[in-house]
N, C-alpha and C positions, 0 to 999 in steps of 0.2 A: 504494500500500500504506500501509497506517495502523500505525502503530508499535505495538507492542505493550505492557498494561500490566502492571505488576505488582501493582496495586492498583486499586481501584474507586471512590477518592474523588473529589468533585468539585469543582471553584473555582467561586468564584460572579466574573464577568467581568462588570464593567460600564464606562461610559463619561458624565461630565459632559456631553457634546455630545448623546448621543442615546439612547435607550431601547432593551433586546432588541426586536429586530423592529420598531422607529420608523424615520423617513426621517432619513438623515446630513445635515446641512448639505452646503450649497454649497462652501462653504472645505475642504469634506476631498477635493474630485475634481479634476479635468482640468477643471470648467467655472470654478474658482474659486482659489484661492491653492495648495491641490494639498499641505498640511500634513497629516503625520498626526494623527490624532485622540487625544484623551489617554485613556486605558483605568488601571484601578484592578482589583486584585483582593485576594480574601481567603480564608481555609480551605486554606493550603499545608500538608499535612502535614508530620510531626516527619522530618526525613534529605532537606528538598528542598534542594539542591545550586544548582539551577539552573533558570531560565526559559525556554522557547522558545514564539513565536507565529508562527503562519501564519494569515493573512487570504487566501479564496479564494471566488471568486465561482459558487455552484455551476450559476446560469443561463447560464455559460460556458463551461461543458466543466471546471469545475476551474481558473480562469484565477486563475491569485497574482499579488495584490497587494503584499506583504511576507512576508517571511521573518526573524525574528529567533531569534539563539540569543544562548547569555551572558549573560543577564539575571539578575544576580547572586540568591542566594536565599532573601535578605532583603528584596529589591524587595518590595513592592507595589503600583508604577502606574509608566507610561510617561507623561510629560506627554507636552504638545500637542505636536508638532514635535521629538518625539524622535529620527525618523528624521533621520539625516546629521549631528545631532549627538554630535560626538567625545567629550564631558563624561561621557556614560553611557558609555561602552566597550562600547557595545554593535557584535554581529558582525551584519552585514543580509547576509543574501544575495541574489542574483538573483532579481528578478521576472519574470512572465511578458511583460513590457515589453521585457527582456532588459537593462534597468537595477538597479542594486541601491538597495536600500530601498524605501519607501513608494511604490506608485502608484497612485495617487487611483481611485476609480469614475468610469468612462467609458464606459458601455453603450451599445451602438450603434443601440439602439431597447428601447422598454420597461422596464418598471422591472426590478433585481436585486439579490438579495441577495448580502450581502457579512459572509460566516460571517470571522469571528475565533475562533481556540482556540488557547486557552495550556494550554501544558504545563509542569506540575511536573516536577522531573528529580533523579533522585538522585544524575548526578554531568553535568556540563556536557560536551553534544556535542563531539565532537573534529570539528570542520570545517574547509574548507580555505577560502583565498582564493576568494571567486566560487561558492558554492557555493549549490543552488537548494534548493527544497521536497521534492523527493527525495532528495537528498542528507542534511537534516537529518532524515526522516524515518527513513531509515537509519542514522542517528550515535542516534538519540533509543532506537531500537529496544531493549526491554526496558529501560531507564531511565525509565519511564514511569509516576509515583506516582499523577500526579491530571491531570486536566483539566477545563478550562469554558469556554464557548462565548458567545460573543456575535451578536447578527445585527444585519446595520444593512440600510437599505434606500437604491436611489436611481435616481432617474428623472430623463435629462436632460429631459422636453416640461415 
């Protein structure tokens, strides 16, 4: 289920490392150092409270990669290797890994996309310890100002 908005504005989501719909480096997956990738954004409207991103691979059933909430609402970009680090305060929850934070693209054949969307929030998820991409998508539910989407692509051959 996709959280509901209350507005229709949109973020414009981009990333130093890669292009919408261009190929990710090597150093963002399982074939390479396995860092998250630095992402930037801009166009939050006036009452955004709070950030949250899910990255999901939709050539995979839906398979999450990262879940983050807490992303204060003044942010405007995650560096490189923001995941696991403490400095941000940022909340990561459970991947489809069954790990929490960032897990790299690792396709088991063929190339796939790997959708990123951040959500603007008009007041910060209430989440628990350990808690996944359903979980926040229910916390997020009708706090929902803006969103924007990114795509990256990747192919282990």
């Amino acid at each position: 289920m996709r959280p509901t908005s209350t507005a229709t504005a949109t973020l414009t989501l981009s990333s130093l490392a890669f292009g919408d719909r261009e190929l990710m480096p090597r150093k963002f997956s399982c074939d390479g150092t396995e860092v998250s990738p630095p992402l930037s954004w801009s166009g939050a409207p006036d009452g955004t409270r709070s950030f949250a991103l899910i990255v999901e691979d939709p050539d995979a059933g839906g398979f999450v990669h990262w879940v983050v909430a807490g992303i204060p609402g003044e942010s405007e970009r995650l560096d490189e290797g923001a995941s696991g680090s403490d400095s941000d305060g940022l909340a990561e929850g459970r991947n489809s890994f069954g790990k929490t934070g960032w897990g790299g693209p690792c396709p088991p054949s063929g190339e796939h996309r790997y959708v990123f969307t951040l959500y603007a929030l008009s007041q910060a998820p209430p989440v628990q310890k350990g808690f996944d991409a359903a979980a926040l998508r229910d916390a997020m539910d009708g706090n929902v100002l803006a969103a924007g989407e990114l795509i990256g692509r990747y192919s282990r051959s």
